[in-house]
C-alpha positions as CSV (number, residue, x, y, z in Angstrom):
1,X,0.2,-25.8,-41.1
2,X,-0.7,-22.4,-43.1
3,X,-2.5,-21.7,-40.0
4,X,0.7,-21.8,-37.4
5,X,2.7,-20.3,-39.8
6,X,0.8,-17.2,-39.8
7,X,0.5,-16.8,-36.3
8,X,4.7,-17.3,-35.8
9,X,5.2,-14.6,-38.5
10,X,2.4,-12.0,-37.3
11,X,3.7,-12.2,-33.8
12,X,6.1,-10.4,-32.6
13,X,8.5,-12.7,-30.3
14,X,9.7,-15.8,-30.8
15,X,9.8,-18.8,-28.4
16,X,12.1,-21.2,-27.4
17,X,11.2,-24.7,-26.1
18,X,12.9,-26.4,-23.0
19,X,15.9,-24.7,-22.5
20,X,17.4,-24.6,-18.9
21,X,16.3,-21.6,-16.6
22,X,18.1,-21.0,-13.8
23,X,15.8,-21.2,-10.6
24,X,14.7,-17.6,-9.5
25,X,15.6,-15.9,-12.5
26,X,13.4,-13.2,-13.9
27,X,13.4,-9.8,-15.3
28,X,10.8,-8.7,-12.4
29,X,13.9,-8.1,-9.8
30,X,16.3,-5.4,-9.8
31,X,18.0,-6.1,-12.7
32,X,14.8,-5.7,-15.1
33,X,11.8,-3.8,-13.9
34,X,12.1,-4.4,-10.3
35,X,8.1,-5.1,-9.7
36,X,9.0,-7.7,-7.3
37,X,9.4,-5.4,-5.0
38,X,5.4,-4.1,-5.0
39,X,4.5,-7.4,-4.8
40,X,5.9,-7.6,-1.1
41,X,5.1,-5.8,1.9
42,X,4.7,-2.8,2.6
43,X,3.0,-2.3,-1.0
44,X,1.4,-5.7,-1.7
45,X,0.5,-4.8,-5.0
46,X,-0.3,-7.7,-7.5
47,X,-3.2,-6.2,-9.7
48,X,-5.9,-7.3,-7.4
49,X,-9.2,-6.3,-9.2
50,X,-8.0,-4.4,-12.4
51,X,-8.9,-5.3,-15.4
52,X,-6.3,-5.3,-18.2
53,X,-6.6,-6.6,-22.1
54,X,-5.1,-9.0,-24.5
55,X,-5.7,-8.9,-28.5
56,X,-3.5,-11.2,-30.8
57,X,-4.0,-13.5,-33.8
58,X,-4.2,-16.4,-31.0
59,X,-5.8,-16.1,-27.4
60,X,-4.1,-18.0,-24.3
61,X,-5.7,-21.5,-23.8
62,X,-8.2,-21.2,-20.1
63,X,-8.0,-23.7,-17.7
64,X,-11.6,-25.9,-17.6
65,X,-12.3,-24.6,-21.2
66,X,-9.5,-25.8,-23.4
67,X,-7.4,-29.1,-23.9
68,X,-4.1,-27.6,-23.8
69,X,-4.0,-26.4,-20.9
70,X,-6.1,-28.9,-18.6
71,X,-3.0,-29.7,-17.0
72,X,-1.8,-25.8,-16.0
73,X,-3.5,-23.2,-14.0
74,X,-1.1,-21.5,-13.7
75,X,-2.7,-18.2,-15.6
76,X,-6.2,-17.2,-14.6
77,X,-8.3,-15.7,-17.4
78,X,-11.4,-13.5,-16.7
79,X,-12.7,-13.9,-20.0
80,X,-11.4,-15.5,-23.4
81,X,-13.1,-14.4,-26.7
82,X,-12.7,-14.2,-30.7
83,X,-13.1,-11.1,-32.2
84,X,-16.2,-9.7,-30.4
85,X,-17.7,-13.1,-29.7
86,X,-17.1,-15.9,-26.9
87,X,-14.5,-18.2,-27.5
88,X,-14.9,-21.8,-28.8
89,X,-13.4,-24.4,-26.8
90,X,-10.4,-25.7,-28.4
91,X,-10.3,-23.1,-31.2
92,X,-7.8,-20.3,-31.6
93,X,-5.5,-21.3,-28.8
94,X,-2.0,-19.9,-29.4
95,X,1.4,-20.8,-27.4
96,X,2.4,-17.2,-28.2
97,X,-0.4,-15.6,-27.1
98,X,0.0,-17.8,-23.9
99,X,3.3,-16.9,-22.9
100,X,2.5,-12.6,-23.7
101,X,-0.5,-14.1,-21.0
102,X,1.6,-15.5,-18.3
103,X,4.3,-12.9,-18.4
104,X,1.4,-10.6,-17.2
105,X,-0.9,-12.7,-14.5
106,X,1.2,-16.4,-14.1
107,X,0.7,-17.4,-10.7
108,X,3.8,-19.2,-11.0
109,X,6.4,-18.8,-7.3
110,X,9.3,-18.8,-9.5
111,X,7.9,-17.4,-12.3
112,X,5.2,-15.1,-11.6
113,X,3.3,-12.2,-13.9
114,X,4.2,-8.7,-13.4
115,X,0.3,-8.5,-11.8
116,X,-0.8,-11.9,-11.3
117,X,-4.1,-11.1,-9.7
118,X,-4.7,-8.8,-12.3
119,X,-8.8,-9.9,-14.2
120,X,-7.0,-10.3,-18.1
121,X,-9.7,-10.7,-21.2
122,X,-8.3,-12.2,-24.0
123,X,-9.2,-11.5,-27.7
124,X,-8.2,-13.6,-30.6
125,X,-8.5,-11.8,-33.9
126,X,-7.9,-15.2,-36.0
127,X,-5.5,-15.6,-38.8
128,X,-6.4,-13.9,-42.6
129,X,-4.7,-13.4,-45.8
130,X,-5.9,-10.2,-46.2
131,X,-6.1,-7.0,-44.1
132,X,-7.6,-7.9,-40.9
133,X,-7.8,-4.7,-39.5
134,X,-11.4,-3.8,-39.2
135,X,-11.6,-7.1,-37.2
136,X,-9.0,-6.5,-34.7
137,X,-10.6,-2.7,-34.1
138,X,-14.0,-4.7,-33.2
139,X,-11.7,-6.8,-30.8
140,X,-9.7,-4.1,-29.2
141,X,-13.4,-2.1,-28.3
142,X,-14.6,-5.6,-26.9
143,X,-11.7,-5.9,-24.4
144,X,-12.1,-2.6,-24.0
145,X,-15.7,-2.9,-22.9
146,X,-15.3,-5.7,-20.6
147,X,-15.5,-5.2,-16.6
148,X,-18.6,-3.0,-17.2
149,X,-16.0,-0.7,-19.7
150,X,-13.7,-0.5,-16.8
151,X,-10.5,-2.0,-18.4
152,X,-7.1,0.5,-17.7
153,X,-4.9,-1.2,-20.5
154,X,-4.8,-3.4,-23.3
155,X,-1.9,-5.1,-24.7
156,X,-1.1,-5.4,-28.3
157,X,1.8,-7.9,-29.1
158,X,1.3,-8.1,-32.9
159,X,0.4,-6.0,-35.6
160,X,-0.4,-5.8,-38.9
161,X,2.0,-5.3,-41.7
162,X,1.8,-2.6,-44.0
163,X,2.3,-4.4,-46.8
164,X,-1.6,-5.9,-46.4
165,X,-3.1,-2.2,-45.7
166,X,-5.4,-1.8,-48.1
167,X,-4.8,1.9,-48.6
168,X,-2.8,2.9,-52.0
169,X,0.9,2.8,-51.3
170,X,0.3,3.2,-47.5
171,X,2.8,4.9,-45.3
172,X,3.0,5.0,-41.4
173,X,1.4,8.4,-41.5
174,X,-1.2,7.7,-38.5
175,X,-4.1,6.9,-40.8
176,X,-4.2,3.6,-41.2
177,X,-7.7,2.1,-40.2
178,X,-6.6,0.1,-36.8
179,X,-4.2,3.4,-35.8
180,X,-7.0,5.4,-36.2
181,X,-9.2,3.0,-33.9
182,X,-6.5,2.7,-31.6
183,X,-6.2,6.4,-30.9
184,X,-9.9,7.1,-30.7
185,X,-10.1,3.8,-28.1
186,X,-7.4,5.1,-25.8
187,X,-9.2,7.9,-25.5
188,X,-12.9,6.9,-25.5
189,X,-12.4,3.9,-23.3
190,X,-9.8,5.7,-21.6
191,X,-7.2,2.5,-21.9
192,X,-3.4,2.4,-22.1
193,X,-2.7,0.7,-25.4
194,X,0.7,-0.7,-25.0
195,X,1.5,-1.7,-28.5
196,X,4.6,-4.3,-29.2
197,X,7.2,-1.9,-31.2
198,X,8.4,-2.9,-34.6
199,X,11.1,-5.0,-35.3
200,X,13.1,-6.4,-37.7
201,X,13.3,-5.2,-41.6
202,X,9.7,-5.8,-43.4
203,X,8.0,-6.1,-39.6
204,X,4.9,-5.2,-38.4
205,X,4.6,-1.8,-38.3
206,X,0.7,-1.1,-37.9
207,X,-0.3,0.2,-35.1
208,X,3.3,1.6,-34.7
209,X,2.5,4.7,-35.8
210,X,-0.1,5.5,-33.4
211,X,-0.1,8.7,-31.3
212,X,-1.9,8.0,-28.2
213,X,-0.6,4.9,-27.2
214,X,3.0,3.7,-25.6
215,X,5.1,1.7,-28.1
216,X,7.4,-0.5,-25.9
217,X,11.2,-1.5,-27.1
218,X,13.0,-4.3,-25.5
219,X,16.3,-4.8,-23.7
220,X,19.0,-7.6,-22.9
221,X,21.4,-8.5,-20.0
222,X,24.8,-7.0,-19.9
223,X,26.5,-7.0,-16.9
224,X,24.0,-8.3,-14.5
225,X,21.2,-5.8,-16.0
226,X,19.0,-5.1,-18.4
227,X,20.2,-2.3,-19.6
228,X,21.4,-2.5,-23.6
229,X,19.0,-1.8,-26.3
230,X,18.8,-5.6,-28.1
231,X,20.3,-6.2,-31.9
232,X,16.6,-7.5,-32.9
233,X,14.7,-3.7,-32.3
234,X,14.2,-1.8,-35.3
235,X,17.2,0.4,-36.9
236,X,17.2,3.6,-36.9
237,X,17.1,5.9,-39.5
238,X,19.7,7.2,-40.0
239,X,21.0,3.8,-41.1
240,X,21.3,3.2,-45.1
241,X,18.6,0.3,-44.3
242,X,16.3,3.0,-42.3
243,X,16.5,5.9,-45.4
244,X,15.0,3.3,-47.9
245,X,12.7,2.3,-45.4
246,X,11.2,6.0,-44.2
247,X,7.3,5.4,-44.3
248,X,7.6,1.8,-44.5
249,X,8.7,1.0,-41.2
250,X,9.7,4.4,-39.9
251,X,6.7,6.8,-39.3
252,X,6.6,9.9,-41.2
253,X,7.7,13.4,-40.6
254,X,10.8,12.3,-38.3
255,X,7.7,11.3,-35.6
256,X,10.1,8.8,-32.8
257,X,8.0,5.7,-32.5
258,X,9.4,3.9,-29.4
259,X,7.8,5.2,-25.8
260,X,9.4,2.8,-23.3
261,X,12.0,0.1,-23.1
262,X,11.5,-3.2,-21.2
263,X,13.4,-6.4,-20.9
264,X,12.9,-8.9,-23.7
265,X,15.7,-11.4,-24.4
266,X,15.7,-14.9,-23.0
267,X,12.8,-14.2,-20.7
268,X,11.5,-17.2,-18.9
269,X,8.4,-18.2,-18.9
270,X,5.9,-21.5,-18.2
271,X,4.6,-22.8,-21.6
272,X,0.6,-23.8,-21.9
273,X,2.2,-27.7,-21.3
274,X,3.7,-27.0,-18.2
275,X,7.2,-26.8,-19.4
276,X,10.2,-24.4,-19.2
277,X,11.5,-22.3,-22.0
278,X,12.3,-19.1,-22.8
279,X,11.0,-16.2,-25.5
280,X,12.5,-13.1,-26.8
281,X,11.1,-10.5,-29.0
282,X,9.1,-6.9,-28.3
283,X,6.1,-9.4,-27.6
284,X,7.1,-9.7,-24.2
285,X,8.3,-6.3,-23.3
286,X,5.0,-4.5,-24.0
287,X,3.0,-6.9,-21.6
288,X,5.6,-6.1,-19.1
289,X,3.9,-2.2,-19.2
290,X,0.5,-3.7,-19.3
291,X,1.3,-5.5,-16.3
292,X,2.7,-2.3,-14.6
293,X,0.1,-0.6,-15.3
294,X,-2.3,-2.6,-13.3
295,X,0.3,-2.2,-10.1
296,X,-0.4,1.4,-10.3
297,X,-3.9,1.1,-11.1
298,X,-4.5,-1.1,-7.7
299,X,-2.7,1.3,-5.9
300,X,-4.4,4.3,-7.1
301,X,-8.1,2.4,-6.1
302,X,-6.3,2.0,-3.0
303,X,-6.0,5.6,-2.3
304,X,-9.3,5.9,-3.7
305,X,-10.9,3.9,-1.4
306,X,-9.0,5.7,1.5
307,X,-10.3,9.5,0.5
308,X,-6.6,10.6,0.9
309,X,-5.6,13.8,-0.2
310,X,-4.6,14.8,-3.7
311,X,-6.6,11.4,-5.2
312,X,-9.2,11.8,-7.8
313,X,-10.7,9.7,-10.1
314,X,-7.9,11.4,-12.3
315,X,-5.4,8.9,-11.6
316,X,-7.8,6.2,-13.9
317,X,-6.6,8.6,-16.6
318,X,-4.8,7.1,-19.8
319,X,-3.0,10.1,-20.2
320,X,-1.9,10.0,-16.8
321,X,-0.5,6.6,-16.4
322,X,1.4,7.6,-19.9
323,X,2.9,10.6,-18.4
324,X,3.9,8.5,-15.2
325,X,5.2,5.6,-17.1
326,X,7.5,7.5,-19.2
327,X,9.0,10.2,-16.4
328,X,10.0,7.7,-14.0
329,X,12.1,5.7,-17.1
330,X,16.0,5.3,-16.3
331,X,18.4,7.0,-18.6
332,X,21.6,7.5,-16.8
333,X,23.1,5.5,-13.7
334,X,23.3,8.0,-10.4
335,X,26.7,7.6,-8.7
336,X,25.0,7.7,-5.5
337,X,24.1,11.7,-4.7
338,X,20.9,11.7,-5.6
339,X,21.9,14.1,-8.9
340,X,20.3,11.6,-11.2
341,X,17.0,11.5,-9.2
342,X,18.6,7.7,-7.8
343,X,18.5,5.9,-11.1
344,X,20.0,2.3,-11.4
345,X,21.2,1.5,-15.1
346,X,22.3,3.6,-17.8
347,X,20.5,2.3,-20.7
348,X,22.5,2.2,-24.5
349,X,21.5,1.6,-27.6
350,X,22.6,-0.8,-30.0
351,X,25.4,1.9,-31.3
352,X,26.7,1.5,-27.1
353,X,25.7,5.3,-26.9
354,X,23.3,6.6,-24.1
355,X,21.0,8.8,-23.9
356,X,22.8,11.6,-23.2
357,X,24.1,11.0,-26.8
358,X,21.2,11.4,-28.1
359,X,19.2,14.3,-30.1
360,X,16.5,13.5,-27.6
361,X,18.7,15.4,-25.2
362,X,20.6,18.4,-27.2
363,X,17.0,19.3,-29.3
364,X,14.5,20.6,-27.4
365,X,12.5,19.7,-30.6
366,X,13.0,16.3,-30.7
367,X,11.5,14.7,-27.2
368,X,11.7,10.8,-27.5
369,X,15.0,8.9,-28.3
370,X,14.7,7.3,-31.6
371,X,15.4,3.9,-29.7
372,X,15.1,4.1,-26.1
373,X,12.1,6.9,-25.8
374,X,12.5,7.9,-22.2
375,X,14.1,5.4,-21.0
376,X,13.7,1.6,-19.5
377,X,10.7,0.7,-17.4
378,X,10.9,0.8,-13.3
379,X,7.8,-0.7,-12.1
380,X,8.9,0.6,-8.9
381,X,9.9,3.8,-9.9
382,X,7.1,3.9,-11.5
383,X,5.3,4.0,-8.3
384,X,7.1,6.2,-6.9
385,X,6.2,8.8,-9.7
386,X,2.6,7.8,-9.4
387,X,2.6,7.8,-5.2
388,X,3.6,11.6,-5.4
389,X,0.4,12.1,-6.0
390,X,-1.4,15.0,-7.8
391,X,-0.8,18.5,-7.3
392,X,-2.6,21.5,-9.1
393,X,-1.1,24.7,-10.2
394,X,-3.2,27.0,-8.0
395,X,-0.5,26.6,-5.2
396,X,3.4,25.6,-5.0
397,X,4.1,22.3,-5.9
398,X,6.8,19.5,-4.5
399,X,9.5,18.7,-6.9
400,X,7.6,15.6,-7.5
401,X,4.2,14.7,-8.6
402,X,1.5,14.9,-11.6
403,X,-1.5,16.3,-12.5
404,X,-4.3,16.2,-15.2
405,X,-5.3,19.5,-16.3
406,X,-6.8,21.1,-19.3
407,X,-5.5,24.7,-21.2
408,X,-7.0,26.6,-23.2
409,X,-5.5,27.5,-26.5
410,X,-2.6,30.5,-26.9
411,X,-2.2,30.2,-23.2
412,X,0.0,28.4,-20.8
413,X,-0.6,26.7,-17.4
414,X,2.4,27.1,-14.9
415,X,3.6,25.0,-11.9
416,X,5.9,26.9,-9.2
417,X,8.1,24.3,-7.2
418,X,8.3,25.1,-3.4
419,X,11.6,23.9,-3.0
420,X,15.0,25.2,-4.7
421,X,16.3,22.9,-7.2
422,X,20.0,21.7,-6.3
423,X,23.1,22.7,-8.6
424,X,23.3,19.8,-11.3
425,X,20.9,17.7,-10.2
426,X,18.9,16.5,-13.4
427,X,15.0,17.2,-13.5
428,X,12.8,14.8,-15.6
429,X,9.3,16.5,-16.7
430,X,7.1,14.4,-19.2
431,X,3.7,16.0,-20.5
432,X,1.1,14.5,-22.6
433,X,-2.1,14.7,-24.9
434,X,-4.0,13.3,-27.2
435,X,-4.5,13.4,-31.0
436,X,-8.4,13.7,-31.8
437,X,-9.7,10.8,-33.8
438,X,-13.3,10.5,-34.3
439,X,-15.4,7.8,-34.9
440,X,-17.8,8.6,-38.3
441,X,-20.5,6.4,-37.0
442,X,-23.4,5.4,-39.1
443,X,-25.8,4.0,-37.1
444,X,-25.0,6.1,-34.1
445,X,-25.0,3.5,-31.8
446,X,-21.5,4.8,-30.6
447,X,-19.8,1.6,-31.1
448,X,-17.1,0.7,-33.9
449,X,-18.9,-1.7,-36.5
450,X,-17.6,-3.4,-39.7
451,X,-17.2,-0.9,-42.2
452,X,-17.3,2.2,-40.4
453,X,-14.4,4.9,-40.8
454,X,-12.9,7.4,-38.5
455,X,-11.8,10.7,-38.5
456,X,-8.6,12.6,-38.0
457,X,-9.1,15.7,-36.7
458,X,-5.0,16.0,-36.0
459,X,-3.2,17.5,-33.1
460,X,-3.1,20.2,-31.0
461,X,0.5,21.9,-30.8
462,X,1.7,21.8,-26.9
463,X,5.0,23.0,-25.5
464,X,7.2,22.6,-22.3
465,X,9.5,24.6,-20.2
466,X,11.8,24.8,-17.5
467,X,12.1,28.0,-16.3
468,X,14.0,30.2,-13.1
469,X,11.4,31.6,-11.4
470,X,13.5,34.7,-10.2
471,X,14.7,35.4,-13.7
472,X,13.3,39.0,-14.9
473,X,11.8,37.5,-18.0
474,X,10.5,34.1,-19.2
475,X,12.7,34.3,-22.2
476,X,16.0,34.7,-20.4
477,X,15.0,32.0,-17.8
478,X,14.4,29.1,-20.2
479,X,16.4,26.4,-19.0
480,X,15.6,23.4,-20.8
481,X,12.2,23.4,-23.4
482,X,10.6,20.3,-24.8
483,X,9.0,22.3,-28.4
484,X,8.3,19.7,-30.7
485,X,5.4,20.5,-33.3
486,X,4.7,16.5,-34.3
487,X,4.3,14.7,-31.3
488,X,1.9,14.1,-28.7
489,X,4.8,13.9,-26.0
490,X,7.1,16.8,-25.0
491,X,9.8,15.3,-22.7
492,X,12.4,17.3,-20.5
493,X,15.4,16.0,-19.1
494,X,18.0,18.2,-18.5
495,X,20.6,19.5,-15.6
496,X,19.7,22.4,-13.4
497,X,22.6,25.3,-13.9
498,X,22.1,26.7,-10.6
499,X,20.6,26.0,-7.3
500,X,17.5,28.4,-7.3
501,X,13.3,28.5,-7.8
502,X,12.0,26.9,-10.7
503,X,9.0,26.7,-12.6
504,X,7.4,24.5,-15.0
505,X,5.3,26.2,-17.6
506,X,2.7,24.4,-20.3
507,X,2.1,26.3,-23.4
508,X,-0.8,25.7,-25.8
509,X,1.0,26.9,-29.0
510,X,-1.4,26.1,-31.9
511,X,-5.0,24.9,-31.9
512,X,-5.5,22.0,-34.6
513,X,-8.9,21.1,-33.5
514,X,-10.7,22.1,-30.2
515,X,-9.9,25.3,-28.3
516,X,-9.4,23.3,-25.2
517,X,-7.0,20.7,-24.4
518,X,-6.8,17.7,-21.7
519,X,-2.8,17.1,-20.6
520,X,-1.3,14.8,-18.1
521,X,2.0,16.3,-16.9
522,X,4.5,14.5,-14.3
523,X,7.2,15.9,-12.9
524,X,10.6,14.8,-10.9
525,X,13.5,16.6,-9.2
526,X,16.3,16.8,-6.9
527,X,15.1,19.5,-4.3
528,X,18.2,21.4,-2.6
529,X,18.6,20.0,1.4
């Protein structure tokens, strides 16, 4: 009993046995993330040979292996394991862990993942008392390792809470043990982490506060769409709750912790038994990205395989899938000219303000919405980001694309766009890095072990600008800036004043550790006609 306990208070969702669903519904149309849509020709994208990742307390049961699921095969595991070791038969099986499963590769017809021929590896951590956190690093660089280390992203929909960190009078200041391991995996294993975002007062807030990694909100219906920030997501701060709270559940230094929003209320889903029900909770947003992710990641093989232009082996890039993901978010519904680069909801928060509201939009130092973050996922705008392909900055660019780059430290890299940019037409711009967090590793076998530590070597200071390309200086052209000093994302979106050339300028403003830094930047605009 202590057992089941633990997992449905470590998890972050909770389920709901046999309620109706209504035949057909699911937030993969248009009213959620709209990934139906790849699924079907022309794109036919459904995740075919990407590898993706799973770590919980539980693992999903795998048909021909486990008891509970002899009856369903409905979700088609590549590989089930706990910790770092295979999986017994029988043991660790989780309904929770299932459902996070199926919502990301069910082969269900009415009820199908996001990539359901996606390769998923599943790692159960197990329950414990105490901290577990050294044990679910080992399990996150196992999953990362599988498919001959070729896994692009690993879902996280648990955490640990802070109140077992073993540090004195720990904060969410980044430097917790499984943070740390987090950010030196994404970057090592080059892997989307897609972590479940806290929720609730005394949640789970570790691996929340993690820099290179997506932390994924979750939406309900209203009016036919997901498109209002749900009750259950974590307050925010300036709430008397949030103030007592700063460090505890809130990440320190005013750090935004939320990336993305995806729909999570009521979601239907097929339980390990075969039956109907329905879950809720950040748990099953976040594997709603991870699923996404492999969408983009088949079609970017695709293009791979085809040598077509502007393709590279960059588009495997965490970074870049982090950039795309959060650029192509939806923020503001476009009344149908195009201004508001054609997006479909306009997302609120639980205060019924948008993000227009929002410090995220009047301070260019502040770059992600202390709710929303960009904006709520659009698998298939998502695509569209991604299919704009990558553009370098040695020539003009189109007012859409993305590229991964390096720049050097005091000095800026700049993108011209060939095309005018209409008269009030928003653009979206969305740049990222990485913090640098090494491994201290004792046996220098350059793998994680029990007991080992890492290192924060902090992060290098990046800016962003929109800037007139005809102005007669740089100062005096600024348009809209992204200048934060304590994130790893800078994040325009802003209106164009006038109809005109544009250009899109990263600065390296202070080196923390190495002279040289790795970015992903994507970019999207309204071009005049």
């Amino acid at each position: 009993m202590s057992k089941k306990l633990s997992l449905l208070i470590w998890g972050l969702g909770i389920s709901f046995c046999s309620l109706p669903v209504i035949a057909g519904e699911t937030p993969l149309n248009g009213s959620g993330i709209n990934a139906l849509k790849l699924h079907k020709f022309p794109y036919n994208l459904t995740g075919r040979k990407i590898a993706i990742g799973q770590v919980e307390i539980g693992r999903p049961g795998m048909f021909g292996w486990d008891k509970a699921v002899s009856k369903n095969r409905l979700i088609s595991l590549a590989g089930v394991f706990r910790r770092n070791q295979p999986a017994k038969s029988n043991s660790g099986v989780d309904n929770h862990a299932y459902n996070v499963a199926g919502i990301m590769v069910s082969r269900h017809k009415a009820f199908p993942g996001v990539a359901p021929h996606a390769k998923l590896y599943s790692s159960a951590v197990g329950s414990s008392k105490t901290s577990a956190q050294d044990r679910e690093c080992l399990s996150a660089q196992h999953i990362a390792l599988q498919n001959g280390g070729d896994v692009r992203a690993i879902n996280f929909s648990f955490g640990e809470p802070l109140n077992r960190d073993p540090r004195p009078d720990p904060l969410l200041d980044g430097n917790a043990l499984l943070t740390q391991c987090i950010d030196w995996s994404t970057r090592v294993h080059n892997v989307v982490y897609a972590i479940a975002g806290n929720q609730g007062k005394g949640g789970i807030s570790i691996p929340t506060d993690n820099y290179n990694g997506v932390n994924v909100a979750f939406s309900s219906l209203r009016g036919g769409m997901f498109q209002k920030l749900d009750v259950s997501n974590l307050a925010m701060i300036s709430e008397g709750f949030g103030r007592r709270l700063v460090g505890k559940e809130f990440n320190l230094g005013g750090r935004n912790g939320i990336g993305i929003v995806a729909p999570g209320n009521n979601i239907p889903v097929i339980k390990a038994n075969g039956r109907r029900g329905k879950v809720t909770g950040t748990s099953f947003a976040t594997p709603q990205v991870t699923g996404t992710i492999a969408l983009l990641q088949e079609f970017s093989d695709r293009q791979l395989r085809k040598k077509q232009p502007g393709w590279t082996i960059a588009a495997r890039r965490h970074e870049v899938m982090k950039a795309v993901l959060l650029n192509s978010t939806e923020k503001i519904k476009d009344s149908g000219d195009g201004l508001r680069l054609g997006m479909t909801r306009t997302l609120i928060d639980k205060q019924n303000k948008n993000w227009l509201d929002s410090d995220a939009y009047k301070n260019p130092k502040v770059p992600l919405n202390d709710q929303m973050g960009t904006g709520h996922l659009n698998a298939f705008r998502a695509y569209k980001q991604f299919s704009a392909r990558q553009w370098r900055s040695s020539q003009p660019v189109p007012v859409m694309g993305w590229d991964y780059h390096q720049v050097t430290a005091g000095n800026v890299t700049e993108y011209f766009l060939n095309k005018p940019l209409q008269k009030q037409s928003f653009v979206s711009i969305t740049l990222v890095w990485d913090r640098l967090v090494e491994l201290r590793d004792k046996n220098k076998n350059g793998q994680y072990d029990a007991g080992e530590i890492f290192r924060n070597r902090g992060l290098n200071n990046l800016d962003l600008y929109l800037i007139q390309a005809d102005a007669k200086n740089d100062q005096d052209g600024v348009v809209c800036s992204s200048v934060s000093f304590i994130d790893s994302v800078e994040h325009i979106f802003c209106p164009v004043p006038t109809t005109g050339k544009y250009k899109i300028r990263v600065h390296f403003q202070q080196q923390i550790n190495e002279p040289t830094q790795s970015y992903a930047l994507a970019w999207w605009g309204r071009g005049k006609e």
